[in-house]
C-alpha positions as CSV (number, residue, x, y, z in Angstrom):
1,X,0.0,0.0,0.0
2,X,3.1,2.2,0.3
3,X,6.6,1.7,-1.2
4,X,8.5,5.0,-1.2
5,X,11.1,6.4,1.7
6,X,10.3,9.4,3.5
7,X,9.9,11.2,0.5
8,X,6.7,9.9,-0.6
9,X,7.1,9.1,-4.8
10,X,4.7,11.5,-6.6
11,X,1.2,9.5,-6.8
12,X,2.9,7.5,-4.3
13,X,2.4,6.7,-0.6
14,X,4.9,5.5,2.4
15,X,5.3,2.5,3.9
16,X,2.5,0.3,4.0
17,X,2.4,-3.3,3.4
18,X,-1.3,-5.8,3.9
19,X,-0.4,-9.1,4.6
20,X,-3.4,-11.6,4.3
21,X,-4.0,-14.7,4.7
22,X,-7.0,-16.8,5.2
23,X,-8.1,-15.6,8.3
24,X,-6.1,-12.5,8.9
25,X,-6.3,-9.2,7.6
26,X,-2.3,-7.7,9.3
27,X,-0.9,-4.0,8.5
28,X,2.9,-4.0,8.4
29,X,3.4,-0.1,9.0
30,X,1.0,2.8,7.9
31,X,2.7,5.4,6.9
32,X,2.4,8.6,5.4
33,X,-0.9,8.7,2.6
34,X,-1.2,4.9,2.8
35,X,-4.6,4.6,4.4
36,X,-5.9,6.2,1.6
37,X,-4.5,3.6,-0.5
38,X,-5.9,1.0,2.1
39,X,-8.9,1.7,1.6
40,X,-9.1,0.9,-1.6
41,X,-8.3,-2.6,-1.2
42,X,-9.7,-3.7,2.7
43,X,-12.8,-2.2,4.6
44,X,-10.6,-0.6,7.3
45,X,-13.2,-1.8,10.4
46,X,-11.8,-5.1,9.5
47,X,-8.1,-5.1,10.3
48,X,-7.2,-7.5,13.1
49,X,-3.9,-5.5,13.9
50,X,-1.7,-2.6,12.8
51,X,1.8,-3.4,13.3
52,X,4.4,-0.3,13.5
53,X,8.3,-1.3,12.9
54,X,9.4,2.1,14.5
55,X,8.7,5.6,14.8
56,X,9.5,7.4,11.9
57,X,6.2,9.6,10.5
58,X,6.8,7.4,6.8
59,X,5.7,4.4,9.1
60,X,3.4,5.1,11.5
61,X,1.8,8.9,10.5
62,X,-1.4,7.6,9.4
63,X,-2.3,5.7,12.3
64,X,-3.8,9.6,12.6
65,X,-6.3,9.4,9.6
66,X,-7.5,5.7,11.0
67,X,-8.0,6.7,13.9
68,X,-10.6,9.5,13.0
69,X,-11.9,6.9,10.2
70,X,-12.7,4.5,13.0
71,X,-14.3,7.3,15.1
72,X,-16.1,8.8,12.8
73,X,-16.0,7.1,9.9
74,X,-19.6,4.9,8.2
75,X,-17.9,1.8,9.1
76,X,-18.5,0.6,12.4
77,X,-16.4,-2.2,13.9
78,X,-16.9,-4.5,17.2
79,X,-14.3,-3.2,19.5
80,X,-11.4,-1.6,19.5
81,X,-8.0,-2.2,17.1
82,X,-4.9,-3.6,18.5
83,X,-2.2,-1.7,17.1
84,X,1.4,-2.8,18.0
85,X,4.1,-0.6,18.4
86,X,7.8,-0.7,19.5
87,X,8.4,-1.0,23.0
88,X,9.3,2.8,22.9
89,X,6.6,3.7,20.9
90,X,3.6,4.6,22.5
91,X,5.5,7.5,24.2
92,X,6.5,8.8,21.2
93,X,2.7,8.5,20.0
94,X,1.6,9.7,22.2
95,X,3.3,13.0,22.7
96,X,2.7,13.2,19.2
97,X,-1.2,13.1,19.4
98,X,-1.3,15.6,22.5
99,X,-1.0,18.6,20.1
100,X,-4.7,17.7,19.1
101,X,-6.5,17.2,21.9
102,X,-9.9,15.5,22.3
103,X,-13.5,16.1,20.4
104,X,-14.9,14.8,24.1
105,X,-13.5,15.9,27.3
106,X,-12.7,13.2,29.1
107,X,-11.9,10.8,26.7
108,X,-8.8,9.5,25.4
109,X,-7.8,10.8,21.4
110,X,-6.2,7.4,21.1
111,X,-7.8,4.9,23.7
112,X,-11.2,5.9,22.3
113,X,-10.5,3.5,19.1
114,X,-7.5,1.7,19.6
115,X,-5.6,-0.5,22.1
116,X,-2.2,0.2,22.2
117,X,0.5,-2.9,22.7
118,X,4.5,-3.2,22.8
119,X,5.9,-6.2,21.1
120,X,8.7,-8.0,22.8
121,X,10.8,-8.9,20.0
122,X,11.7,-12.3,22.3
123,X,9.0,-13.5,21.9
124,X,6.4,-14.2,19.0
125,X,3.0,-12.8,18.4
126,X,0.2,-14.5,17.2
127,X,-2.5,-12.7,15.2
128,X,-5.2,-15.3,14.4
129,X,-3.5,-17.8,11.9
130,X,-0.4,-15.8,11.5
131,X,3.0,-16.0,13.5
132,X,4.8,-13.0,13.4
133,X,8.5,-12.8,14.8
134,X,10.8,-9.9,15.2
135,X,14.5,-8.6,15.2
136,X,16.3,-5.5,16.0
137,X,17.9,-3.5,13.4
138,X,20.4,-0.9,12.8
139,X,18.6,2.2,12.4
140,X,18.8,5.8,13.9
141,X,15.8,4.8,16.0
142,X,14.8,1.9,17.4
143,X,13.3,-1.1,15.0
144,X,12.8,-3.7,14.2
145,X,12.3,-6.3,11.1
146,X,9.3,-8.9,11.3
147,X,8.5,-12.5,9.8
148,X,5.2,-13.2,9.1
149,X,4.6,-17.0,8.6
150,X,1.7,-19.5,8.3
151,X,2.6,-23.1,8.5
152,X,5.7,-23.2,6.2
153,X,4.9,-20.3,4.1
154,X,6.4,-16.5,5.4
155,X,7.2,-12.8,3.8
156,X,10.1,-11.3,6.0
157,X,10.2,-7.4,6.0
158,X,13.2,-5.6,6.8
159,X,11.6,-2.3,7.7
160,X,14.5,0.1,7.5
161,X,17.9,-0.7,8.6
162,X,21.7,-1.3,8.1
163,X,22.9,-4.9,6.8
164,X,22.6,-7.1,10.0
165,X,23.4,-10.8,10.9
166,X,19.8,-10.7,12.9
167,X,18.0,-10.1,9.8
168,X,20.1,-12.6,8.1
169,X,18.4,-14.9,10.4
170,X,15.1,-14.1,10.7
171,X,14.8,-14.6,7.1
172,X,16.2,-18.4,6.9
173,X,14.8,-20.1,3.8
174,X,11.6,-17.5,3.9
175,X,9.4,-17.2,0.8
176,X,9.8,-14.0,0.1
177,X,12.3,-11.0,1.9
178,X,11.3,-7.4,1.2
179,X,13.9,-5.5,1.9
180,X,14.3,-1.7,1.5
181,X,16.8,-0.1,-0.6
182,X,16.6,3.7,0.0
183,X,20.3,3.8,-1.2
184,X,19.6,2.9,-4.0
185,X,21.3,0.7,-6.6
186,X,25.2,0.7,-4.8
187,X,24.8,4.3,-3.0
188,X,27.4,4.7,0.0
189,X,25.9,5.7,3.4
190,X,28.2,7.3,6.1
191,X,28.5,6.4,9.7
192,X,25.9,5.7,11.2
193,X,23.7,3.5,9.0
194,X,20.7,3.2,9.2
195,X,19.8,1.8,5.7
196,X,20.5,-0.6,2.6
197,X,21.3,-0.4,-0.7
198,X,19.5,-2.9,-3.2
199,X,23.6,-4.9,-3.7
200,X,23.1,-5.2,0.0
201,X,19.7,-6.4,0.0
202,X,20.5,-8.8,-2.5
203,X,23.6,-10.3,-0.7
204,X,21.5,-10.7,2.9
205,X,18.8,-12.4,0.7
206,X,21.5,-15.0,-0.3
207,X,22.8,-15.5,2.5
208,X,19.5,-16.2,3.9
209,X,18.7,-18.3,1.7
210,X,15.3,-16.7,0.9
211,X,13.3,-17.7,-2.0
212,X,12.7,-14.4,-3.7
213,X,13.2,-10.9,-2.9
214,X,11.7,-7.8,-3.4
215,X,13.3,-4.1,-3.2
216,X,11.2,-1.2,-1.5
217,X,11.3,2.3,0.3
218,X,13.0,4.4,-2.4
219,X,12.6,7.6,-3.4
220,X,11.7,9.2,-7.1
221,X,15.6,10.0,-7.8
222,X,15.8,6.1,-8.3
223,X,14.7,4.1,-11.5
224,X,13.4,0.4,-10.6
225,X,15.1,-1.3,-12.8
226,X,18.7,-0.2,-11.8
227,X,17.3,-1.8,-8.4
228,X,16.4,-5.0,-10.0
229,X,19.4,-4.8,-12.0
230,X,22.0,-4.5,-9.7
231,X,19.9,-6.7,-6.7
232,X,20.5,-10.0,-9.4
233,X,23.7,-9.8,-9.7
234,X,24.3,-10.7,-6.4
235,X,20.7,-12.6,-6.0
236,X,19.7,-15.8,-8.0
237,X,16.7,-16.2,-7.0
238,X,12.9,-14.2,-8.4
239,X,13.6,-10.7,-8.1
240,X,11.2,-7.8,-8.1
241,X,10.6,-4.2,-7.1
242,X,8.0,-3.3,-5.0
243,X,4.4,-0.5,-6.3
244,X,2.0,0.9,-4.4
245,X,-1.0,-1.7,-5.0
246,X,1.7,-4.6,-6.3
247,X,-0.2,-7.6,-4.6
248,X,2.0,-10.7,-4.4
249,X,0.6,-14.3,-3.5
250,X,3.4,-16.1,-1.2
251,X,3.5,-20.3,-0.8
């Protein structure tokens, strides 16, 4: 639902990804002008969970627009929406949402609608028939990547971050690892990192042994095909490039 870095692409939105399976209905990050594109695919009272990697505004800022949607909004759903957040993260959301206030004294601007959880990234979360598990990255905050399996069959998302052994590992043999590339085809980055280049997504994919890999979170300065160029040089496997709306069917 949302591909670009910061710097939303123009008809473009920031990160965003719906994972679905047969029972679930899982948003991986909602950032900046992807609920709009959301709603074009899912009735947004039917999420089971919003999960936020970490607590950059391209990956969590339009947690704002749902929540008024599920306030106000003509869909109506039974209870309120877990949405999971870094373990420093509701803090941060906080403070953010106090500029606004409330329509209703008394009552909570984010309470009201959702219900507000930290992962442990120890430990696995199950949302109905999907597993998700987590690792911690190298990024100028704190974040983290997350698997998302049922039975045999997962998508591994990298969020943003450096290369890293842990991500390495959480995506062992998965199906398919989407990993960002906001330095585009070889770009350097200086110290610190917080990001990949698509070479370097390519060579954890490898060594992780994932199935096939897709490139996301790049900015309009970068063509998709020097992405998918450079990524299989260094990556045997199916290799793509990630669009807002691109829908992908894993196992």
């Amino acid at each position: 639902m949302g591909s670009s870095s910061s710097i939303p692409r123009p008809n473009r939105a920031c990160s965003c990804y719906l994972v679905q399976s047969r029972r679930a209905a899982i948003v991986l990050d909602l950032g900046s002008g992807a609920f709009a594109n959301l709603r074009q695919l899912v009735d947004y009272h039917r999420l089971d969970a919003v999960v936020i990697t970490h607590m950059h505004a391209d990956h969590f800022l339009d947690l704002i627009p749902l929540r008024y949607a599920l306030k106000y909004g003509s869909l109506r759903r039974h209870g309120k929406l877990d949405v999971y957040l870094p373990p420093s993260g509701e803090q941060m959301l906080r403070r953010l949402v106090s500029a606004f206030g409330s329509e209703d004294a008394g009552v909570d601007f984010l309470d009201e609608v959702f219900t507000l959880r930290a992962y442990d990234d120890r430990q696995p979360l199950e949302i109905e028939d999907v597993q998700l598990r987590f690792a911690k990255g190298v990024h100028f905050v704190e974040a983290y990547a997350i698997r998302a399996q049922v039975n045999r069959t997962s998508i591994t998302y990298s969020a943003d971050t450096a290369p890293n052994d842990g991500l390495v590992r959480l995506a062992k043999d998965t199906n398919l690892f989407l990993c960002e590339s906001t330095l585009g085809a070889n770009e350097r980055e200086g110290e610190p990192r917080g990001h990949c280049s698509a070479r370097e997504a390519a060579q954890m994919g490898t060594s992780s042994g994932a199935a096939s890999l897709m490139l996301t979170h790049y900015g309009s300065g970068i063509s998709p095909e020097s992405l998918a160029e450079e990524a299989r040089r260094h990556f045997k496997g199916e290799c793509g490039v990630a669009d807002d709306f691109l829908q992908v069917i894993v196992g």
